[in-house]
PyMOL CGO cylinders between C-alpha atoms (Angstrom):
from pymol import cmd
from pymol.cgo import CYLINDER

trace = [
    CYLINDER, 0.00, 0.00, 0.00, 1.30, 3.38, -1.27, 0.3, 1, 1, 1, 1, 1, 1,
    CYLINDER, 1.30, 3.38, -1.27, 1.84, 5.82, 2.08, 0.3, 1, 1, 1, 1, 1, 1,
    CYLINDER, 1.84, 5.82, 2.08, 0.91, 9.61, 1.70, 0.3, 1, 1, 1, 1, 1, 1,
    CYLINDER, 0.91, 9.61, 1.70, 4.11, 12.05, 1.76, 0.3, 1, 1, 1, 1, 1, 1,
    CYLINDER, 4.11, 12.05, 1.76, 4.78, 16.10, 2.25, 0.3, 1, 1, 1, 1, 1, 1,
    CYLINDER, 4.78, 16.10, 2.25, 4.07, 17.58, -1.60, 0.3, 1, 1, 1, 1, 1, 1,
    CYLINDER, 4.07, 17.58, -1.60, 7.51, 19.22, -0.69, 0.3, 1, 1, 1, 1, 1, 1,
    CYLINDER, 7.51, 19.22, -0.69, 9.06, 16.17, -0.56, 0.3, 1, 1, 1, 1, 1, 1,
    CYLINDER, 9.06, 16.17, -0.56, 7.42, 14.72, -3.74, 0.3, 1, 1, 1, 1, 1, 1,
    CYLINDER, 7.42, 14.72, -3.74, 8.59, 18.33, -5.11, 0.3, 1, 1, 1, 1, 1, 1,
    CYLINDER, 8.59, 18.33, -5.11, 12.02, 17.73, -3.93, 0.3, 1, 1, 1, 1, 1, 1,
    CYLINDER, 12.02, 17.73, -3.93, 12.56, 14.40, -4.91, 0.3, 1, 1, 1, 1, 1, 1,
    CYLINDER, 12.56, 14.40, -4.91, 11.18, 15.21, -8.54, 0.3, 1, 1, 1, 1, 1, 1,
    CYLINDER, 11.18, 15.21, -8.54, 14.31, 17.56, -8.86, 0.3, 1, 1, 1, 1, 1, 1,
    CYLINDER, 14.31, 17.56, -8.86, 11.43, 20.56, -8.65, 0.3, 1, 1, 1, 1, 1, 1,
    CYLINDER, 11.43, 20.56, -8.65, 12.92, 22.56, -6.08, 0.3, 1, 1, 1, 1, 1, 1,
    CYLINDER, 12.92, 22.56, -6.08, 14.25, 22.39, -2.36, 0.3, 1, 1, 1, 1, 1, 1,
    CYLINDER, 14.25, 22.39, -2.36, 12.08, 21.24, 0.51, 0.3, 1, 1, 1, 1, 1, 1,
    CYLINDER, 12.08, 21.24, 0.51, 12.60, 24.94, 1.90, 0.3, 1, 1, 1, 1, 1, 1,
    CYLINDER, 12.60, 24.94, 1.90, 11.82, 26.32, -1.41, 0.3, 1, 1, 1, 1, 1, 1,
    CYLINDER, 11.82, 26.32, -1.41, 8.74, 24.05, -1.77, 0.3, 1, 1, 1, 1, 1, 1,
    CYLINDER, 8.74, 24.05, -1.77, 7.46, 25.09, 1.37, 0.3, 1, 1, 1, 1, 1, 1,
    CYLINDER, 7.46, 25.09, 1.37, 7.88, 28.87, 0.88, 0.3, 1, 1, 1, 1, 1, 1,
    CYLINDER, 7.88, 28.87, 0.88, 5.63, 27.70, -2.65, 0.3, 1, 1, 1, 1, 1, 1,
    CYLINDER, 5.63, 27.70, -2.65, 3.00, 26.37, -0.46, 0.3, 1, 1, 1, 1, 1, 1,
    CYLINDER, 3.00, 26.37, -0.46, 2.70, 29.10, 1.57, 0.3, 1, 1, 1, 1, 1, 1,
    CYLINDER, 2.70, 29.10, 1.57, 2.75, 31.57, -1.66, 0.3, 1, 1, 1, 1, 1, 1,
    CYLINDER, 2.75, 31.57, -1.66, -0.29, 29.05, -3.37, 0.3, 1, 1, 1, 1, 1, 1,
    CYLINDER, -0.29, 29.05, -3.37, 2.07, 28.28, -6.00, 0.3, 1, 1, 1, 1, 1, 1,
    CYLINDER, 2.07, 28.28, -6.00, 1.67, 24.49, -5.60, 0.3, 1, 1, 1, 1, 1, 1,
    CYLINDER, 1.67, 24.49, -5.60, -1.24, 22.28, -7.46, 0.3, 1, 1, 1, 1, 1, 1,
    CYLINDER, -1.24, 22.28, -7.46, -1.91, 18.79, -6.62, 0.3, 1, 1, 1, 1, 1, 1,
    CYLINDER, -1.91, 18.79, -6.62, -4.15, 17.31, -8.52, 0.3, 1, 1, 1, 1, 1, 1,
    CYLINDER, -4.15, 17.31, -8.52, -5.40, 20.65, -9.95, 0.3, 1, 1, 1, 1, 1, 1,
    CYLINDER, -5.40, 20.65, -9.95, -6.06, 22.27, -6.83, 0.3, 1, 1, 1, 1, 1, 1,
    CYLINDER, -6.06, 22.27, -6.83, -4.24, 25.08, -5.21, 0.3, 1, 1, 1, 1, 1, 1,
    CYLINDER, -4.24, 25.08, -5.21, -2.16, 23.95, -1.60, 0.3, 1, 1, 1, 1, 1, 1,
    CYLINDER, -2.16, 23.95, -1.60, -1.70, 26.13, 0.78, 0.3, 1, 1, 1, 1, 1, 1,
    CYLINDER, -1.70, 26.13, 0.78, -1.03, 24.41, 3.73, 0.3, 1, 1, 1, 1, 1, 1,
    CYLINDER, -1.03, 24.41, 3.73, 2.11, 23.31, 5.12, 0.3, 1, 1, 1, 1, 1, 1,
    CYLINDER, 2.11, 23.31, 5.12, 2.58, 19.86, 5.76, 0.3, 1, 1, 1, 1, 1, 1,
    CYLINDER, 2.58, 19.86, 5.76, 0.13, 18.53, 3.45, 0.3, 1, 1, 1, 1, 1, 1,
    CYLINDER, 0.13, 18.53, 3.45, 0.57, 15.08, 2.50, 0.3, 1, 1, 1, 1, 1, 1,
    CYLINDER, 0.57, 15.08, 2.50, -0.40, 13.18, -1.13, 0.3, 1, 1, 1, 1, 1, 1,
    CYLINDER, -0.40, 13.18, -1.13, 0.47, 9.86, -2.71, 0.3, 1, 1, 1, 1, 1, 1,
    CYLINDER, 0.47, 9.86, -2.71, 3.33, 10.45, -4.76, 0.3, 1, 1, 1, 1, 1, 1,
    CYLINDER, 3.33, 10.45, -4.76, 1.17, 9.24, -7.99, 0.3, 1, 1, 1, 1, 1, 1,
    CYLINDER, 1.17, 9.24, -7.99, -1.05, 12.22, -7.37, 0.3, 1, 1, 1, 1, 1, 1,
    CYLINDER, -1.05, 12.22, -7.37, 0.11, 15.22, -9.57, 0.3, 1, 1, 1, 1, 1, 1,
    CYLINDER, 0.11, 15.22, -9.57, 1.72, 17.35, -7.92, 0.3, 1, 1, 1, 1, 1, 1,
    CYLINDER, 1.72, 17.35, -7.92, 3.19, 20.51, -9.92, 0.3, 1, 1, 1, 1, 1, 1,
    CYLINDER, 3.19, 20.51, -9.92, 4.24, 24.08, -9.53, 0.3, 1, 1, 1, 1, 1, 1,
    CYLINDER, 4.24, 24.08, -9.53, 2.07, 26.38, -11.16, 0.3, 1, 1, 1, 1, 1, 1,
    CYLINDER, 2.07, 26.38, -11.16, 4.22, 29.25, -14.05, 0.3, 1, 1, 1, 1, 1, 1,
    CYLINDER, 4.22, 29.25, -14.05, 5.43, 31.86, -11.64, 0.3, 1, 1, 1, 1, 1, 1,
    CYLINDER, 5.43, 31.86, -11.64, 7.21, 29.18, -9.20, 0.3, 1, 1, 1, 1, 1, 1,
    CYLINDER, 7.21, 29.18, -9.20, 8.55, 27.58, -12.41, 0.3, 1, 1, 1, 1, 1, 1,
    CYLINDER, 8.55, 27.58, -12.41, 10.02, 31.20, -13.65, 0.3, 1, 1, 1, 1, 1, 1,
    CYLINDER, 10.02, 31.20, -13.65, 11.24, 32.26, -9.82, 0.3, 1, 1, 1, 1, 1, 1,
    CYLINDER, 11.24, 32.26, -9.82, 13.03, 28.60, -10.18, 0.3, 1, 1, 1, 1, 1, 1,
    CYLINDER, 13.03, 28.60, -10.18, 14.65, 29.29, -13.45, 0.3, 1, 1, 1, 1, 1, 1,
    CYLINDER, 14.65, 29.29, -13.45, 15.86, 33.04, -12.46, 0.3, 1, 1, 1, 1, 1, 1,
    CYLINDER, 15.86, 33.04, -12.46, 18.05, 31.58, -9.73, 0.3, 1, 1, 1, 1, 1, 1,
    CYLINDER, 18.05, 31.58, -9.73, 21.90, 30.85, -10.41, 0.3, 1, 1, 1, 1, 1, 1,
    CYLINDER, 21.90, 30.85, -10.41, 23.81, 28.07, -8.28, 0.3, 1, 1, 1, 1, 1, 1,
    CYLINDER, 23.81, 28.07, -8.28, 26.76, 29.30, -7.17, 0.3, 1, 1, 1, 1, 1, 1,
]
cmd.load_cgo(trace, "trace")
């Protein structure tokens, strides 16, 4: 049986972003899972569920350099 994890962990894992970064995401209502806006830390989904970052998170996340 499949066990329900943070979306910023999913987010993480899928080479999105940082847990931090997810999390600040959340907050911001730049996350979707399943086509619904999350807002709430700690949420938890099945990591089959989509889970995505909606355009401005994915243009923030492109902007930023690693030094």
């Amino acid at each position: 049986m499949e066990e329900e994890v943070r979306i910023s962990k999913i987010l993480s894992e899928r080479g999105l972003c940082s847990r931090r970064e997810a999390d600040a995401y959340i907050e911001q209502g730049l996350v979707m899972l399943d086509g619904k806006v999350v807002t709430e830390l700690g949420t938890r989904a099945y990591r089959s569920q989509k889970v995505e970052l909606k355009k401005q998170a994915v243009i923030e996340q492109s902007s930023k350099a690693t030094v």
